[in-house]
N, C-alpha and C positions, 0 to 999 in steps of 0.2 A: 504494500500500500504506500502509494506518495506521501511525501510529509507535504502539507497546506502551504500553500504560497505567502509567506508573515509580509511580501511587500505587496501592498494596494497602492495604486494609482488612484489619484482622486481625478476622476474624468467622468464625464458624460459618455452613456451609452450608445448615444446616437449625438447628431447636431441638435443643438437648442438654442434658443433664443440669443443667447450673448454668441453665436456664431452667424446668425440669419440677422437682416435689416428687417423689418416690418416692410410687408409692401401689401397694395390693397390689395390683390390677393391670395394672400393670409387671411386679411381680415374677413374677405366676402366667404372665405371656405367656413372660418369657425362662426360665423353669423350667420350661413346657413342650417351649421348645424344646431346651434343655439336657437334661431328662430322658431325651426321643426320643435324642439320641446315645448317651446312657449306657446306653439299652436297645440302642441297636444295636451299641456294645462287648459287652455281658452276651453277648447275641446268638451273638457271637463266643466266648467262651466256652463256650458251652450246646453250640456245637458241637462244640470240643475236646475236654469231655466226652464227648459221646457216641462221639466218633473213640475217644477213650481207652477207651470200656467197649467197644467192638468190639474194641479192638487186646490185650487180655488184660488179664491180672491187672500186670502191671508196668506199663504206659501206664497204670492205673485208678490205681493204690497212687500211682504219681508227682503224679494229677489230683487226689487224695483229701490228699496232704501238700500240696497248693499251696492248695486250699480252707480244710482246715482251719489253715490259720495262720493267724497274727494280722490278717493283712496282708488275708488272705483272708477272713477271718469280717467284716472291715471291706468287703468290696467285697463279697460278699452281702447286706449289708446294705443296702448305699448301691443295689444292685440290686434290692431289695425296695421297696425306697423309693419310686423312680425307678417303678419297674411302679404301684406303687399310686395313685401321684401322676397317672402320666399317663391311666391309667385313668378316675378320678374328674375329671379336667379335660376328658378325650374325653367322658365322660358331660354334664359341663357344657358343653362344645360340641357337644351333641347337642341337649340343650335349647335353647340359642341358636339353632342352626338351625333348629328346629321353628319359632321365631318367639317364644319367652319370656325370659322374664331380661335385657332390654335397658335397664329404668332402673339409673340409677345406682345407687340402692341393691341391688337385685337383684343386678349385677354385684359389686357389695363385699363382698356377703353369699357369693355361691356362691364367687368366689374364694379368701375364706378357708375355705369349707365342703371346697375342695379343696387345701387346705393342711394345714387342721388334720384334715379324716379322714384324708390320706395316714398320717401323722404317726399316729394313733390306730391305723389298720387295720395297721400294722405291727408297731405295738408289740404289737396283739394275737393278731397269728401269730406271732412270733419268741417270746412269750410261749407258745403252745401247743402251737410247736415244741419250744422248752429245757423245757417240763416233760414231754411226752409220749413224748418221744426221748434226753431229756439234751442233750448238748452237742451243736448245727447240724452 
């Protein structure tokens, strides 16, 4: 039997961060995959909801003061988000699959085109929502 190796190197197993720059995308990989849980929490939601609008007017009234608060107008949001974002990045992984968008440039381009339209197309429903309804 070997005797244990007593010398360790303190290294990383693989590359990490203090070897890679940040670039966007990095960012657009891990915020897709972060977005996907956030819609699979909403997800959960969307059901309680609907549990609520079946179970009467008091499970509804209790769903409807959980939403509308502060707390809640914050997590519909960040649920709108999260939908639009992963939307428009499925759509750019739809394209890549097909077989386009593979040079660099192209990649740097659509990632922030699925950033910053997230970002635009929400602002412009939450926008046509607060005027067309008032208050979400």
């Amino acid at each position: 039997m070997a005797a244990p190796d007593t010398h360790v190197r303190q290294r990383p197993l693989s590359p990490h961060l203090q070897v890679y720059r940040w670039q966007v995308q990095m960012a657009s990989s891990i915020l897709h995959r972060a977005t996907g849980v956030i819609l699979s929490v909403g997800a959960l939601a969307l059901v309680w909801g609907l549990l609520a609008l079946a179970g009467g007017p008091e499970p509804w009234q209790a769903f409807i003061a959980c939403v509308g608060s502060p707390l809640g107008t914050v997590a519909l949001f960040g649920f709108s988000w999260a939908l639009a974002y992963h939307l428009l990045n499925g759509i750019r992984h739809l394209v890549q699959d097909a077989g386009h968008g593979f040079a660099i440039a192209d990649f740097v381009r659509s990632s922030w085109v699925s950033i910053i339209g997230s970002v635009l197309l929400v602002a412009a429903v939450w926008a046509i929502v607060l005027v067309r309804w008032g208050q979400a």
